[in-house]
C-alpha positions in Angstrom: 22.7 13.2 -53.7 24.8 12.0 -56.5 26.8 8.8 -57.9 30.4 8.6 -59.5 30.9 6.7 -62.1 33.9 5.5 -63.9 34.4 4.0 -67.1 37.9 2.3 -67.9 38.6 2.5 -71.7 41.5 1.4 -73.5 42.4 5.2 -74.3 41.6 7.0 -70.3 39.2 7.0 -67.6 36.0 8.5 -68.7 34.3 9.9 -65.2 30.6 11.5 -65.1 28.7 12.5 -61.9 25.2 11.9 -62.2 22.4 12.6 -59.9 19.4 9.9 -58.4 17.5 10.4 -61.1 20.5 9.6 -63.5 21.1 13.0 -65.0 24.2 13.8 -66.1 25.8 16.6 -64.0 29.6 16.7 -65.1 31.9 14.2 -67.0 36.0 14.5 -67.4 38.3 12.2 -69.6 41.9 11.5 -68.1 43.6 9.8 -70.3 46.7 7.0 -70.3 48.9 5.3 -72.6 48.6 1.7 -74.2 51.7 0.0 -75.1 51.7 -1.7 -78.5 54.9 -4.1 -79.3 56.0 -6.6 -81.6 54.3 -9.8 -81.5 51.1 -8.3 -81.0 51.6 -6.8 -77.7 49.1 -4.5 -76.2 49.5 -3.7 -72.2 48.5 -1.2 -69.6 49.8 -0.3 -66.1 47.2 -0.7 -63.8 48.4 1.8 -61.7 47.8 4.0 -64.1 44.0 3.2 -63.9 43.9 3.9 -60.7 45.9 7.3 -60.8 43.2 8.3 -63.0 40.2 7.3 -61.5 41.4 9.6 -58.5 42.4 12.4 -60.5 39.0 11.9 -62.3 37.0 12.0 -58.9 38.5 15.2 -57.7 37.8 17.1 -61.2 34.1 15.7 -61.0 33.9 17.8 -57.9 35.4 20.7 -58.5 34.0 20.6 -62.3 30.1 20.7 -60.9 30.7 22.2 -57.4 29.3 19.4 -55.3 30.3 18.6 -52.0 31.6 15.0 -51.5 29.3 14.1 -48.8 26.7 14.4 -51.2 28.0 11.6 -53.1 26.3 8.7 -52.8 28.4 5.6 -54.1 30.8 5.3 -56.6 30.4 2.6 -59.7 32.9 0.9 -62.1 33.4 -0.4 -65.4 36.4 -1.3 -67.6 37.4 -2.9 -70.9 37.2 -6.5 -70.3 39.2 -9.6 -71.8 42.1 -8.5 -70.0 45.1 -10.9 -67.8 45.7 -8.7 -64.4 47.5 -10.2 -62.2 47.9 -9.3 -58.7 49.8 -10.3 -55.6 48.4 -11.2 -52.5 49.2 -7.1 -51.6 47.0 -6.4 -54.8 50.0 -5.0 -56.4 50.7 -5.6 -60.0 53.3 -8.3 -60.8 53.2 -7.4 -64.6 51.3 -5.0 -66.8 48.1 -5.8 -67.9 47.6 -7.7 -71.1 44.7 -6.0 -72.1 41.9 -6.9 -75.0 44.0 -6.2 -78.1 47.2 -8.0 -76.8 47.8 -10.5 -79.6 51.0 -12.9 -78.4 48.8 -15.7 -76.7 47.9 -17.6 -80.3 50.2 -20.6 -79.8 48.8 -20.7 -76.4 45.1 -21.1 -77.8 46.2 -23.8 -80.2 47.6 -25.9 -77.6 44.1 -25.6 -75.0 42.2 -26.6 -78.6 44.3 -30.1 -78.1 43.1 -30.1 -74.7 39.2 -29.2 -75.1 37.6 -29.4 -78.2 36.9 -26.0 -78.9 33.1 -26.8 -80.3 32.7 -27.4 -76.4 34.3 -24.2 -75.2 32.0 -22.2 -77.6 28.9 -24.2 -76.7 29.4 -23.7 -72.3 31.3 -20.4 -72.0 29.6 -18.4 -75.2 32.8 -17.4 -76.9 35.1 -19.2 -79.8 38.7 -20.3 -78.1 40.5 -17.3 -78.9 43.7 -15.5 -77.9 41.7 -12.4 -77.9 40.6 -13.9 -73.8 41.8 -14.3 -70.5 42.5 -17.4 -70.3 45.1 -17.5 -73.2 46.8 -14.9 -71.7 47.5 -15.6 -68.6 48.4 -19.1 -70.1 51.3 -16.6 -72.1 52.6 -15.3 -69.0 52.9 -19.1 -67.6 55.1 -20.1 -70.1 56.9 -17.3 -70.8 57.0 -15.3 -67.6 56.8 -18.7 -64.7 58.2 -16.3 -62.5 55.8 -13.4 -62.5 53.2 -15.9 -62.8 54.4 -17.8 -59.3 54.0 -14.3 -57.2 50.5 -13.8 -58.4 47.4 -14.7 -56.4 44.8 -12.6 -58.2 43.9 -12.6 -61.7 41.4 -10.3 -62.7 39.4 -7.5 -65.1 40.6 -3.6 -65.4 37.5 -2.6 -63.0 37.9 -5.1 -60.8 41.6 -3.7 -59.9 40.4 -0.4 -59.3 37.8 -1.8 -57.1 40.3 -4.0 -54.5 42.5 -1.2 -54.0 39.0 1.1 -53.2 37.6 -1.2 -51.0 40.2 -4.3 -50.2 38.4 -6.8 -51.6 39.3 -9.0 -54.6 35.5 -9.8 -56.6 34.7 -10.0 -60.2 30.8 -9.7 -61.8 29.0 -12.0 -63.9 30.0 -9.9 -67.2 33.1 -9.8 -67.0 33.7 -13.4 -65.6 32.4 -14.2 -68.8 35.0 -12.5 -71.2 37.4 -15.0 -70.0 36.8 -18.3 -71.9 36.7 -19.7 -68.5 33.2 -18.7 -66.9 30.6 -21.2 -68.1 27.4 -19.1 -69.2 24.4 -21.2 -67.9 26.2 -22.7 -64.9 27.1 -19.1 -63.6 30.5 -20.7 -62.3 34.1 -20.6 -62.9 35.5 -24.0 -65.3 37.7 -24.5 -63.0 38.5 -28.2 -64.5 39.2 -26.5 -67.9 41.6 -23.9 -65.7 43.5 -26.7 -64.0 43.6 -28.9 -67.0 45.5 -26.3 -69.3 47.6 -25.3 -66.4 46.2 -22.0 -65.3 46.2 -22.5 -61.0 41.9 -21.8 -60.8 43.2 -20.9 -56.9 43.7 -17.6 -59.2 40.1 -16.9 -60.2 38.0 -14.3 -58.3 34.9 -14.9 -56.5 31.9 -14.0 -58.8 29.2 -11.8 -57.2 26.5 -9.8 -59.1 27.0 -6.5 -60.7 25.3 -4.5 -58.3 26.9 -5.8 -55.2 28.5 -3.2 -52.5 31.6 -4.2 -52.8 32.9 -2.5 -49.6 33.6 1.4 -49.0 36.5 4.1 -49.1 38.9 3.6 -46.3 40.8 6.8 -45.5 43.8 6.6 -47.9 41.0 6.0 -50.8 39.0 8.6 -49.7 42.1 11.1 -49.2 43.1 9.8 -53.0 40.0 10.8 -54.6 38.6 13.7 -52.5 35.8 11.7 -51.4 34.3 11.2 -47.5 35.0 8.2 -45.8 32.4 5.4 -45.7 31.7 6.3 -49.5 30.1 2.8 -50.7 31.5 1.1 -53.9 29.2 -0.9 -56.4 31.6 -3.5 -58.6 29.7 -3.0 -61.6 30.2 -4.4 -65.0 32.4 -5.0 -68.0 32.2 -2.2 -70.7 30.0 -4.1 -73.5 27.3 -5.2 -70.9 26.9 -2.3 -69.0 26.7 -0.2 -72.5 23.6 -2.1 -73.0 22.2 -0.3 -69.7 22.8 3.1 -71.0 21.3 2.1 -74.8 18.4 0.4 -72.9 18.7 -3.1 -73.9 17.7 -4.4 -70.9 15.4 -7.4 -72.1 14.7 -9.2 -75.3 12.2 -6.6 -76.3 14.5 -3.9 -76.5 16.2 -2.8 -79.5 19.8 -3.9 -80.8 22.4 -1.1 -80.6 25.6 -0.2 -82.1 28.7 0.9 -79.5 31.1 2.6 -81.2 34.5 3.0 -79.3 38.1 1.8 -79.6 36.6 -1.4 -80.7 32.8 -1.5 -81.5 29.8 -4.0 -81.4 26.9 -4.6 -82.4 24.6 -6.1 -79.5 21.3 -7.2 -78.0 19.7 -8.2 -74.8 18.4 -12.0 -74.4 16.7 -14.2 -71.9 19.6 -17.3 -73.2 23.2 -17.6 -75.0 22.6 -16.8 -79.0 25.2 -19.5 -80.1 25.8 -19.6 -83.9 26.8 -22.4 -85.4 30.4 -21.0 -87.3 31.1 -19.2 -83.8 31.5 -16.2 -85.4 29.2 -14.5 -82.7 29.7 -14.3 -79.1 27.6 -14.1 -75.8 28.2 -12.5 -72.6 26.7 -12.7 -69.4 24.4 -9.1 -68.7 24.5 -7.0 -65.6 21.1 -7.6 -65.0 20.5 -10.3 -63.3 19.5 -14.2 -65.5 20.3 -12.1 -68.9 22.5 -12.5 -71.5 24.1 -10.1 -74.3 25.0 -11.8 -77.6 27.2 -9.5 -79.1 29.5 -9.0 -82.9 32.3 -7.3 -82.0 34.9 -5.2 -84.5 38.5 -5.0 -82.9 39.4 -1.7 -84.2 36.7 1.5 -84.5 37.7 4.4 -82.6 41.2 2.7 -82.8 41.3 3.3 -86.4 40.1 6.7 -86.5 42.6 8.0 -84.1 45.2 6.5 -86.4 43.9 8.0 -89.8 43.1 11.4 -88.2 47.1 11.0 -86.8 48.3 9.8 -90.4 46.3 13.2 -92.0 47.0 15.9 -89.0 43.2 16.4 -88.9 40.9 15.6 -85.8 38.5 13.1 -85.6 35.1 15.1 -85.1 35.8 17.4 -88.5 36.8 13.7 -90.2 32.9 12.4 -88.8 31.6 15.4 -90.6 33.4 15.1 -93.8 32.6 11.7 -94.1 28.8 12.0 -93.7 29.1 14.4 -97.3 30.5 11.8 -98.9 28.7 8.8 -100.1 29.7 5.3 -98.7 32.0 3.1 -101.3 32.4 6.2 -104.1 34.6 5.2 -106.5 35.4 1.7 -104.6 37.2 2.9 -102.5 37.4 1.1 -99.3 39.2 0.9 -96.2 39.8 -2.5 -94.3 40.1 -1.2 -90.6 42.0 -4.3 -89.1 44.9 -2.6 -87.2 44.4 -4.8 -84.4 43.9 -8.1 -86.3 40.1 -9.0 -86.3 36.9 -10.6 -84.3 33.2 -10.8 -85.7 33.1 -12.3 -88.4 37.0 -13.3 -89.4 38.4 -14.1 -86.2 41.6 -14.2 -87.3 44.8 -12.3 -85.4 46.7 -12.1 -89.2 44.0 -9.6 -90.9 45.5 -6.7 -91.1 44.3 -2.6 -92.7 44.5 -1.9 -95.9 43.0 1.1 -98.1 41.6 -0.8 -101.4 40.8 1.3 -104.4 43.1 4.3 -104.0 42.2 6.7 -107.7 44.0 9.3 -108.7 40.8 11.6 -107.8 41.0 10.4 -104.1 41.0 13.1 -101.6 40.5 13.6 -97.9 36.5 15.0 -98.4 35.1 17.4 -99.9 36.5 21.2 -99.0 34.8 23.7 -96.7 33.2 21.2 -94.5 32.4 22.7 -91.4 33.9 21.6 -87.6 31.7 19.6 -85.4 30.9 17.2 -82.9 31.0 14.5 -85.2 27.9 12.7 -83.5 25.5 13.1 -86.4 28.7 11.8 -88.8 28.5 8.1 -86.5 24.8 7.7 -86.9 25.1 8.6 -90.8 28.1 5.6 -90.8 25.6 3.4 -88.9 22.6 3.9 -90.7 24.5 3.7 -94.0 26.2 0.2 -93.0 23.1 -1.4 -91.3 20.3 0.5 -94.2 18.3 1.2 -90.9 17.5 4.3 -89.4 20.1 5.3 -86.6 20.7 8.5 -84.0 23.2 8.3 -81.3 21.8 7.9 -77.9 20.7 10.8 -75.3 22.1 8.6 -72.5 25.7 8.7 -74.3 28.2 10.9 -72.0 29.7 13.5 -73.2 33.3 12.5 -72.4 33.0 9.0 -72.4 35.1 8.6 -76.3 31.6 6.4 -77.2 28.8 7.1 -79.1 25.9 4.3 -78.9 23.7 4.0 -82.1 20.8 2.4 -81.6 18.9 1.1 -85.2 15.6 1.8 -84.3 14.9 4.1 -82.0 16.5 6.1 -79.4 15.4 5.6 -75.9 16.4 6.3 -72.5 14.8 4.5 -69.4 15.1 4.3 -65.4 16.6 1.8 -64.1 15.0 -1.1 -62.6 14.6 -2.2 -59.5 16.4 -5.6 -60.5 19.9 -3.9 -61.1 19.9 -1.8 -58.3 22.8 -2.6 -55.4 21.7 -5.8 -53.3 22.9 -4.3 -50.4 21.3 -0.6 -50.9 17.6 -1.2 -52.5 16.6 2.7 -51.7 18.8 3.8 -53.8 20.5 2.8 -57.3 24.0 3.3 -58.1 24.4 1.9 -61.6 25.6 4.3 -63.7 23.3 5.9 -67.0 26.4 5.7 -68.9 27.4 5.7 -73.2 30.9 2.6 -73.4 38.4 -11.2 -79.9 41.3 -17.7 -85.3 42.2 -21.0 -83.8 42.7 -24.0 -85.6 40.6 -27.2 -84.8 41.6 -29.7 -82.8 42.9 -32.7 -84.5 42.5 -34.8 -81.1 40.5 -33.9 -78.1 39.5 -34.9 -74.7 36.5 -34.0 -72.5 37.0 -31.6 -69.5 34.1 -31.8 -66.9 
């Protein structure tokens, strides 16, 4: 028997097929575009999610030569931060204002003259930030009332791909809580902080755990993705979260990791939200069950390396191993990698990249280096940044664009009996898998 699993990055759907045990049998990448605009506009057609989840199934299969009745379930997991918003056919009505998408800052401003955003920090886990749901969809209600009107859905990339799999319109605890509108120890929607900013809370998704059967594969979803009938769905998780499955953070006596994809973070597991006091941390709500992942996020990693190895014509695994001959800083020379603005620890939308220290002697690496996977060039980055031993992680999937660093050990584990599906307990479909500046209020008033 095996399991499906599908991760939804910013840059393609990265699929493996693992067996029960959680060994990797066969991973494919199909990519799809992001749209970046003026303004700061970063969007996604959803349907173009779901294209390639199903293109992604039928390679799986034909890639390892299983049969797809011996496919067990199938598992999601997506970027997370996102506005989707769906009609009541769970259609689109817009494209998806995904993670980087910049334009909602005025909209943030105005909710910190509504809530003081001390308070949104302190009950959801996260700074008020245009970098989250909330802000966004807040965007489209002023400057799209029209699209916003038709919608009757708003949800996360995986959670899209789920409905149209199985029907039903659900979100998880993990991504719920990317949204500056899930608060963290209530485990429930703020649906006074929705309603009071405007945002109809009729739009927010039921919240059910990660594991949770969402439904299975009706005939047109099964024809879709060359999969049987009856083929149960687990929702899953948001990408950061369900990383820290794969780099075996599970409780607050694992290890911290590093996650090192189009954006990147650096992340634990804990039994309650890490809040820090200048909010320049944030905490999100784990896939396993009554834990928490207080996380430092970068907004541009990956991002940033796919731009420099465009800008030089070179590719990014030789880059990986040019760098790691090099030694960090020589010469001062540094590069500021805020393409996409910045989170952790600036949270500030104006930052912008910048190379600082450009010499006459500066050159792309040193000559002859040889062509590689690049892996050992991120855990040489990591340790060098952190001064902490670092390897990149044996659960990391091939094709999954990710490399998790952990910076003290590497370790794989089972998964527990805690995360497995609430509705399947003989058998686990979690994947083993590798995968945001606002001013102070001047005036503020209590929501509930």
């Amino acid at each position: 028997m095996s399991i499906v699993a599908h991760d939804l990055g910013t840059s393609g759907c990265k699929a493996s097929l693992h067996d029960d045990a959680g060994r990797l049998l066969a991973s494919v990448t199909v990519t799809y575009p992001v749209r970046y605009g003026p303004g700061g506009e970063a969007e996604q057609d959803p349907e173009d999610w779901a294209r390639a989840v199903a293109v992604a199934t039928r390679q799986l299969l034909a890639t390892a030569g299983r049969p797809a009745d011996g496919v067990e379930g199938v598992v999601l997991s997506g970027h997370m931060q996102g506005a989707v918003l769906l009609d009541a056919a769970l259609d689109p009505v817009r494209p998806a204002m995904i993670w980087a998408d910049r334009r909602s800052t005025a909209q943030a401003g105005r909710v910190a003259r509504t809530v003081d955003p001390a308070e949104v920090y302190r009950r959801t886990g996260h700074r008020l930030s245009e970098s989250y749901t909330l802000t966004k969809a807040l965007w489209v209600a002023e400057e799209e009332p029209d699209v916003l009107a038709r919608a009757d859905h708003l949800v996360q990339a995986k959670d899209f791909v789920v409905a149209r799999l199985t029907g039903r319109v659900v979100t998880d605890p993990s991504d719920a809580s990317g949204t500056n509108l899930y608060l963290l120890q209530e485990r429930r929607w703020w649906s006074e902080l929705a309603e009071a900013t405007g945002l109809p809370a009729r739009l927010l998704p039921d919240v059910v755990p990660s594991t949770t059967v969402v439904g299975t594969l009706p005939a047109d979803a099964a024809a879709a993705t060359g999969l049987r009938a009856g083929t149960p769905v687990v929702l899953g998780g948001g990408d950061g979260p369900t990383a820290s499955v794969a780099a075996g953070s599970l409780s607050p006596d694992d290890d911290p990791y590093v996650c090192l994809g189009s954006s990147a973070w650096l992340a634990l597991a804990a039994d309650r939200p890490a809040l820090d006091p200048a909010r320049r941390t944030m905490t999100f709500c784990h896939v396993v069950p009554d834990r928490y992942v207080p996380i430092a996020t970068m907004q541009s990693a990956g991002t940033a390396l796919d731009w420099i190895a465009g800008a030089v014509g070179d590719d990014v695994a030789h880059l990986l191993d040019e760098a790691a001959g090099v030694r960090a800083a020589d010469d001062g020379l540094f590069f500021l990698p805020h393409l996409l603005g910045e989170r952790a620890p600036l949270w500030t939308p104006n930052a912008r990249g910048a190379f600082v220290g450009l010499t006459p002697p500066a050159r792309p690496g040193p000559p002859g280096a040889r062509r590689g996977r690049g892996r050992g060039g991120w855990a040489t980055t990591v340790a060098t940044a952190t001064g902490r031993p670092a390897r990149t992680s044996s659960a990391t999937s091939p094709s999954s664009g990710k490399s998790a660093c952990e910076t003290r050990s590497t370790k794989t584990s089972r998964i527990p009996p805690h995360v497995r599906p609430t509705a399947k307990a003989d058998s686990s479909l979690m994947p083993y898998r590798s995968s945001v500046g606002v001013p102070e209020a001047t005036t503020s008033s209590p929501v509930a």
